[in-house]
C-alpha positions in Angstrom: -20.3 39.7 19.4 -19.3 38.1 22.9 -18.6 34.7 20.9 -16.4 36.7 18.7 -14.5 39.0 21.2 -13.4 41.9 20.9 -11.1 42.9 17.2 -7.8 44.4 17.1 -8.1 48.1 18.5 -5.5 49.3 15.3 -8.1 51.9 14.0 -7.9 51.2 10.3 -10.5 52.5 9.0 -10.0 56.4 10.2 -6.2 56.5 10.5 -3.8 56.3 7.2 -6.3 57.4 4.7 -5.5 59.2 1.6 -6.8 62.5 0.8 -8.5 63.0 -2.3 -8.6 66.3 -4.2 -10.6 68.0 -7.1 -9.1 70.8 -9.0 -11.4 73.9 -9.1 -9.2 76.1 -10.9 -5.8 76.8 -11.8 -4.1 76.6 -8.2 -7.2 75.2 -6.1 -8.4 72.4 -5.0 -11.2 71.3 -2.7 -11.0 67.7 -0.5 -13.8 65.6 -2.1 -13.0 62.0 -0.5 -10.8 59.8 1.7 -9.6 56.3 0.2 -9.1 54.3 3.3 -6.0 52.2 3.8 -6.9 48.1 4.1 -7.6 46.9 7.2 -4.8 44.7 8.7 -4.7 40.7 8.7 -5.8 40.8 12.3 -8.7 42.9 11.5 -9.5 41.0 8.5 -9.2 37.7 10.4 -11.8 39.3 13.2 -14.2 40.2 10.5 -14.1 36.6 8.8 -14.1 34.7 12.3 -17.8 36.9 13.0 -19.2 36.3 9.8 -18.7 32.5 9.9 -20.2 33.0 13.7 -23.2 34.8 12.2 -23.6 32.3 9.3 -23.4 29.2 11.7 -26.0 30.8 14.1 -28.1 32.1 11.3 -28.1 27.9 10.1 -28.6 26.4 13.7 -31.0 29.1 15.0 -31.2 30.4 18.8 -32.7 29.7 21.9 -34.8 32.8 22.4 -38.4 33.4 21.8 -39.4 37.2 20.4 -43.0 38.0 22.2 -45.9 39.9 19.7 -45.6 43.3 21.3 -47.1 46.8 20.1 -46.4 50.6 21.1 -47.2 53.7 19.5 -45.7 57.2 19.7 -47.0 60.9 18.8 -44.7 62.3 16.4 -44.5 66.0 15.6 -46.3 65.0 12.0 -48.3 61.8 12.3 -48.7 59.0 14.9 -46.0 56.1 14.6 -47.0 52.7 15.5 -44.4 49.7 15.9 -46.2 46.1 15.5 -44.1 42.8 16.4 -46.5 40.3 15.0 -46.7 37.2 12.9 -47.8 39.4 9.4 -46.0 39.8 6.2 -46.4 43.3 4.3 -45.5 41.7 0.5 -47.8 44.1 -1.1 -50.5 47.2 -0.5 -53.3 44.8 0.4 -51.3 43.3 2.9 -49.4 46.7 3.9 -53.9 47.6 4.9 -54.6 44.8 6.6 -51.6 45.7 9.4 -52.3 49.7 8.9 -56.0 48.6 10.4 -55.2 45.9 13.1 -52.8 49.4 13.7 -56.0 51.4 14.1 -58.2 48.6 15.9 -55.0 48.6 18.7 -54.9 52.2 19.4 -58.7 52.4 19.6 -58.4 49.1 22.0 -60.9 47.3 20.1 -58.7 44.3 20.2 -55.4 42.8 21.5 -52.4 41.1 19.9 -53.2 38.1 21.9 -57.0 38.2 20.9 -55.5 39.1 16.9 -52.8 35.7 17.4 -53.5 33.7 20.4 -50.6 31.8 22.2 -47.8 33.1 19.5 -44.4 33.1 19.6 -41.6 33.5 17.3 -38.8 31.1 18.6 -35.8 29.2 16.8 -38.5 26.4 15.4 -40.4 29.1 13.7 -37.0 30.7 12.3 -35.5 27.0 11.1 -38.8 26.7 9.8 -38.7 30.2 7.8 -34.7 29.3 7.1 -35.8 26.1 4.8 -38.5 28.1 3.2 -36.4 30.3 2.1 -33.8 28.1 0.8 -36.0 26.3 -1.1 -38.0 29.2 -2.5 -34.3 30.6 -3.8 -32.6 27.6 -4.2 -29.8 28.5 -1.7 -28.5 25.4 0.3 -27.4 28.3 2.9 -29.6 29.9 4.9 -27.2 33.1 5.3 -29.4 36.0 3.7 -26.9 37.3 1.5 -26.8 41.2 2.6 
């Protein structure tokens, strides 16, 4: 976003609209959607010049590490647990392995350094996981597609 700058400030997309009515009746009608106008070249331009920032740094990868961290929170309803950590959740086996190294963290039986020692996710890991994934999918770019 600060490579990108800051887009035009013309408000497209909640000024200019067209209203969008459903009869429901003889003489009524109720407001059922907005058609929004299209957004001007400028904004168009912005929009193109950050997705071609995003795909290049999604290709060349960045210089910052993400550390394994954990937390957990009481919720009104259960207990909610966030995990950074080198696992994949593919499937329900995998989905109960990380629900008990979950459990093992909030009863301290271990740690996430003990559980992965010395791990760190950092742009060679993500190049790493970019060429995977092109070559599981076939996709010379490694822009997922969203």
């Amino acid at each position: 976003m600060q490579e990108g700058g800051d887009g035009p400030e013309d408000q497209w997309l909640f000024e200019g609209g067209t209203k969008n009515y459903k009869r429901v009746g003889r003489s009524r009608k109720k407001l059922v959607s907005y058609t929004m106008r299209q957004p001007s070249k400028e904004s168009k331009q912005h929009y193109d010049s950050l997705v071609s920032i995003r795909t290049r740094l999604t290709a060349e990868g960045i210089d910052l590490d993400v550390p394994m961290a954990w937390s957990w929170k009481r919720l009104r309803w259960a207990m909610g647990v966030s995990i950074v950590a080198p696992l994949e959740v593919r499937n329900e086996a995998e989905l109960a392995v990380l629900a008990k190294l979950g459990r093992r963290l909030i009863l301290g039986q271990t740690t996430l350094a003990r559980e992965f020692p010395d791990y760190r996710f950092g742009r060679t890991e993500w190049l790493r996981e970019q060429a995977i994934y092109a070559a599981q999918t076939g996709n010379s770019s490694s822009y997922y597609k969203q």
